[in-house]
C-alpha positions, -999 to 999 in steps of 0.1 A, spaced: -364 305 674 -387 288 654 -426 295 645 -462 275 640 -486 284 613 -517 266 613 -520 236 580 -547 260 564 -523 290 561 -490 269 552 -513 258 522 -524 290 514 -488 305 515 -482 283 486 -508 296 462 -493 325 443 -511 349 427 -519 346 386 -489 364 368 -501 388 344 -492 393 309 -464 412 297 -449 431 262 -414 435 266 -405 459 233 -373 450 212 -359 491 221 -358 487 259 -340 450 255 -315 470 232 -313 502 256 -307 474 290 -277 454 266 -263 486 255 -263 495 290 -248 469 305 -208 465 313 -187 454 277 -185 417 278 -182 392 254 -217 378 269 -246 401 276 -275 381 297 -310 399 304 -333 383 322 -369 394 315 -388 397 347 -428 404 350 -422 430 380 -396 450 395 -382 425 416 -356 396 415 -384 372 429 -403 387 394 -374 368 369 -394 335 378 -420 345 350 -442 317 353 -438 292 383 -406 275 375 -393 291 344 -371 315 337 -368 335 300 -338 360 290 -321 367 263 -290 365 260 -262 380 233 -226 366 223 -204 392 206 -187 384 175 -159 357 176 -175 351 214 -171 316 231 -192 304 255 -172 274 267 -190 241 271 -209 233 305 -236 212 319 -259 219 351 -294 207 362 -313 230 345 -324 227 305 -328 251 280 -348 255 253 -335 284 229 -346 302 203 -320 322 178 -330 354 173 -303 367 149 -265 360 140 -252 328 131 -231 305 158 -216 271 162 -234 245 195 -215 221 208 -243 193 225 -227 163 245 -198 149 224 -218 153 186 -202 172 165 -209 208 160 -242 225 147 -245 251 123 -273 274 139 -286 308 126 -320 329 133 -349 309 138 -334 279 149 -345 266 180 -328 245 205 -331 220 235 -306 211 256 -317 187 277 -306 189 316 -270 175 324 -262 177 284 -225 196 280 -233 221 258 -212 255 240 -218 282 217 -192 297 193 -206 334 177 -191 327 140 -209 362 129 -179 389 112 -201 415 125 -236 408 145 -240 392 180 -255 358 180 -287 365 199 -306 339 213 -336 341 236 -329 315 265 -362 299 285 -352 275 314 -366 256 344 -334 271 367 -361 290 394 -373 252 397 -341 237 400 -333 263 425 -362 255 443 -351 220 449 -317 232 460 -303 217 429 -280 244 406 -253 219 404 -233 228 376 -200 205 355 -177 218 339 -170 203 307 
């Protein structure tokens, strides 16, 4: 059975409170991947509470950071979301639409564009390819629109 709310408090309900600011220290991001089950991608998605709701760190955007072992592929893909990513350490190979591949090491950032196929390839011997990952998936999600293609 359905409800009414009054036009005053639907509009209210919308207004969310002012996220505060947050540290998250380079130990506890190691101490969550080293945690985590052994995969050949490790994803960590920072969050300003503790709550799922609290991943959406500012309205609409997501941040994590996210880890490829070495030799690790992550095949190529496109969805409604972009990403803009920042490499934090190894080297890698990105694969962006049909382009050639990129070369990309720490300090490189990175935008993929929504709907742009897109790959990584961790071409490190011996040190993950660690990239921290900021997207507009909680908005995408918000518009009922995580459609994702596989390449």
């Amino acid at each position: 059975q359905g409800a009414f709310f009054s036009y005053k408090d639907f509009r209210q309900s919308l207004h969310q409170p002012p996220v505060s600011a947050q540290v998250w220290k380079r130990g506890e991001l190691t101490d969550m991947r080293q945690s985590l089950e052994a995969s050949e991608v490790d994803i960590v998605a920072l969050a300003h509470d503790n709550s799922i709701e609290g991943c959406k760190l500012t309205p609409g955007m997501a941040v994590s950071m996210q880890w490829l072992k070495p030799g690790a592929v992550l095949n190529g893909h496109a969805h409604s979301w972009w990403h803009l990513f920042i490499i934090q350490s190894g080297r890698g190979a990105l694969t962006l639409g049909d382009a050639d591949e990129v070369s990309v090491s720490m300090g490189d950032v990175l935008l993929v564009p929504a709907w742009t196929r897109h790959g990584f390839v961790n071409t490190s011997d011996d040190e993950p390819l660690a990239m921290l990952n900021m997207s507009n998936m909680p908005q995408m999600a918000s518009l009922s629109n995580l459609g994702d293609r596989q390449a």
